[in-house]
ZAMIGU-448907 format. One line per field, with one value per residue (C-alpha): x, y, z. Coordinates in pm, 1 decimal. Layout:
# residues N
px <- [X  ...]
py <- [Y  ...]
pz <- [Z  ...]
END
This chain:
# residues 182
px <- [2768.7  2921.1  2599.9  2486.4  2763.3  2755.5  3077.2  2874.4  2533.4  2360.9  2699.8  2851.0  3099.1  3025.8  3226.7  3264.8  3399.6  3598.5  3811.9  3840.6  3956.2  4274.9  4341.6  4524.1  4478.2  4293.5  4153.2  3992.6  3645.6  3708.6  3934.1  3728.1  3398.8  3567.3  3699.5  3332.9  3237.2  3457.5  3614.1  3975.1  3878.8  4102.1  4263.9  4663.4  4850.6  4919.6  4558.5  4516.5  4814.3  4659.9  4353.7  4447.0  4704.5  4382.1  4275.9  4618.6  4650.5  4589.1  4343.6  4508.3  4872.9  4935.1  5040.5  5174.4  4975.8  5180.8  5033.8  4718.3  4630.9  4573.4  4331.0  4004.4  3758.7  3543.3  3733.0  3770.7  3406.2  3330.7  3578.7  3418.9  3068.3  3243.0  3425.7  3094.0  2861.5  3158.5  3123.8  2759.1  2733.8  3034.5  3158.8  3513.2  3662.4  3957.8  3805.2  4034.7  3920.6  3930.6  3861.4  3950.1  4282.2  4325.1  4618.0  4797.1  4710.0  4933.8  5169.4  5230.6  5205.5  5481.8  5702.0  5632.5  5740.6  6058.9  6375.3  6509.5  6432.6  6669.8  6417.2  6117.2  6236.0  6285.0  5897.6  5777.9  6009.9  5853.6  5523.5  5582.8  5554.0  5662.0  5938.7  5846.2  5490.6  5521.8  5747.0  5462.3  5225.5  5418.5  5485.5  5129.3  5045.3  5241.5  5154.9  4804.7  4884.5  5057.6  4744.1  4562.6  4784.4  4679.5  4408.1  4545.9  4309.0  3974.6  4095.5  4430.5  4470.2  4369.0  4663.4  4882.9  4847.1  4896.5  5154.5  5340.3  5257.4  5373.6  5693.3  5738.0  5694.6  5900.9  6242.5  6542.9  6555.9  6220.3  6292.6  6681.7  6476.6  6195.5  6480.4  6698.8  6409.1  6269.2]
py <- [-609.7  -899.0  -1019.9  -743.5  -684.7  -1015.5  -1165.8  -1402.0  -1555.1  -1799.2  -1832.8  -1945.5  -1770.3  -1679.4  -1706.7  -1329.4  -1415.6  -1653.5  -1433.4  -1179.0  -1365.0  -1365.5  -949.3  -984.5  -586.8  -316.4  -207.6  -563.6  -404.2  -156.7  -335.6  -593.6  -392.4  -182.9  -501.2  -635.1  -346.0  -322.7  -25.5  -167.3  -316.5  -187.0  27.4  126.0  32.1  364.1  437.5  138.7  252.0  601.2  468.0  223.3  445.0  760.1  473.5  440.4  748.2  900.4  1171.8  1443.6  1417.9  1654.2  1483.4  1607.1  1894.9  2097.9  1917.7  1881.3  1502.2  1300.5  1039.8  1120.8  1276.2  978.7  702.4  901.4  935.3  605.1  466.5  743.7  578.5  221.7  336.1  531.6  162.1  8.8  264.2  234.8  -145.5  -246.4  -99.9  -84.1  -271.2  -83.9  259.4  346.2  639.0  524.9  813.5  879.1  1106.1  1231.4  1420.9  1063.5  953.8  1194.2  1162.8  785.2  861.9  1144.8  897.7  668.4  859.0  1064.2  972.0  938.1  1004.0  1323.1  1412.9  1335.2  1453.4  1792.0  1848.7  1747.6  2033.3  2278.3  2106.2  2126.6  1744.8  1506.4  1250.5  995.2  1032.7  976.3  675.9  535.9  624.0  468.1  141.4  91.5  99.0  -136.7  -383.2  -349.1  -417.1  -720.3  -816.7  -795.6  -930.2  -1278.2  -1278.9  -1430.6  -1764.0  -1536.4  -1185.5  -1297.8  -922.2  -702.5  -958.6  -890.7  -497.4  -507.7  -707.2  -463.7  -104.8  -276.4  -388.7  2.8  172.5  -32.1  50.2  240.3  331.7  174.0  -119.9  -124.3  -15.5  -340.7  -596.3  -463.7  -425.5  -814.7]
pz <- [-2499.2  -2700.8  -2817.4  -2941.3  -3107.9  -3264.3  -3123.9  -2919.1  -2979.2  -2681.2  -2484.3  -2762.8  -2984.7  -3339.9  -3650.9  -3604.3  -3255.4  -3360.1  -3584.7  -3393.9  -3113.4  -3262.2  -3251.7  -2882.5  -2857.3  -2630.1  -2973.5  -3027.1  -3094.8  -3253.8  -3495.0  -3522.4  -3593.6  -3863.1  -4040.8  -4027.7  -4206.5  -4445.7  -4383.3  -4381.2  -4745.7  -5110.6  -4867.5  -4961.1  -4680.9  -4579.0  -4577.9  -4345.2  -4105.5  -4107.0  -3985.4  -3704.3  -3557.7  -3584.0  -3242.9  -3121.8  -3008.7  -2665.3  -2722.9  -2448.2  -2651.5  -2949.3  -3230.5  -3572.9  -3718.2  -3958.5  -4269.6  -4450.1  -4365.1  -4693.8  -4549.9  -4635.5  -4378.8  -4486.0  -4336.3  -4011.8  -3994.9  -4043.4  -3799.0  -3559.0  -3623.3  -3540.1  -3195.9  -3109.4  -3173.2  -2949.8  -2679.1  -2669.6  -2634.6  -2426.8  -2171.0  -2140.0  -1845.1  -1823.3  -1841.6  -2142.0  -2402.9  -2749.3  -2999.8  -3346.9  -3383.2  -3741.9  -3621.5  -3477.2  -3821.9  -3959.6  -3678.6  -3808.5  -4214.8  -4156.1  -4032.8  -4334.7  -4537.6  -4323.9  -4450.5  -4085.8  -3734.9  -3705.2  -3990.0  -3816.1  -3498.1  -3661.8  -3820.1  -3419.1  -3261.9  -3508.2  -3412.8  -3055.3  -3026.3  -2767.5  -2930.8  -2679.6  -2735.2  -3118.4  -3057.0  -2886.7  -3103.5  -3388.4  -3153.4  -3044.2  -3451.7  -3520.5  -3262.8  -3359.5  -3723.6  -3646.5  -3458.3  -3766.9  -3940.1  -3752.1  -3944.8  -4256.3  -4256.8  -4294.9  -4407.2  -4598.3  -4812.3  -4470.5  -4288.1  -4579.0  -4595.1  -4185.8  -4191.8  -4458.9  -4297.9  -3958.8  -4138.3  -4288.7  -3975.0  -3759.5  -3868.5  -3671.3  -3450.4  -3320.5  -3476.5  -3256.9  -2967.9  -2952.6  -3069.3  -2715.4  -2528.0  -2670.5]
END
């Protein structure tokens, strides 16, 4: 599994490994895979939000749905290719599902851009959306930004653009919620 995935080579860890041993995530793969090929690169930073919350997502929730999404179908597909090599060459010790979620994708970019929670709350209920579930969502992007946003020795922009969509989506009342709960 590793080695073929090139995160390990003879026992030993390679310089792939070694970077991504730094993403402390469920999605360290899959991150980890996509950044190696690129597809996180001259992204905006709501493009790259879009995308890593598209794996955040638990694939039996509904998520936001009432918009066209403005990521291109692309990027989804190419993330989809990168979970499916993942899937096919290790398997997954804690039996999780990781698939690719458009929908949570625009979940997380309608929050970006909401000017408030009552707001946001207000597009799910027309939706049919759990609040809960979106929180979540929205929290489980954001930790796995700031995982990539470790990476600032060997990917300094990608640890730059995480570290700014994590900083944008993380504000009240999630933001109120992880500083009581911390």
């Amino acid at each position: 599994g590793l080695e073929r995935l090139g995160f390990v080579q003879a026992g030993v860890l390679t310089a792939k490994g070694n970077w991504a041993a730094h993403l402390c995530t469920s999605l360290v793969l899959e991150l980890a895979e996509a950044v190696q090929a690129g597809l996180f690169d001259e992204l905006s930073v709501e493009e790259l939000v879009a995308l890593v919350a598209s794996i955040a997502g638990d694939p039996h929730r509904p998520y936001f749905s009432l918009r066209e999404n403005p990521i291109k179908s692309a990027y989804f597909a190419k993330l989809a290719e990168i979970v499916a090599v993942v899937r096919e060459s290790f398997q997954n010790p804690q039996n999780t599902e990781v698939a690719v979620i458009p929908n949570a994708a625009l979940t997380v970019l309608t929050w970006l851009e909401a000017k408030d929670w009552v707001d946001f709350a207000g597009l799910l209920r027309l939706n049919g959306v759990a609040e809960g579930d979106c929180a979540r969502l929205i929290t489980q992007t954001a930790d796995h930004l700031n995982q990539l946003s470790r990476l600032h020795e060997t990917h300094p922009m990608l640890a730059a653009a995480a570290e700014e969509g994590r900083r944008r989506i993380l504000r009240p009342p999630l933001s109120e919620v992880l500083l009581e709960v911390g």
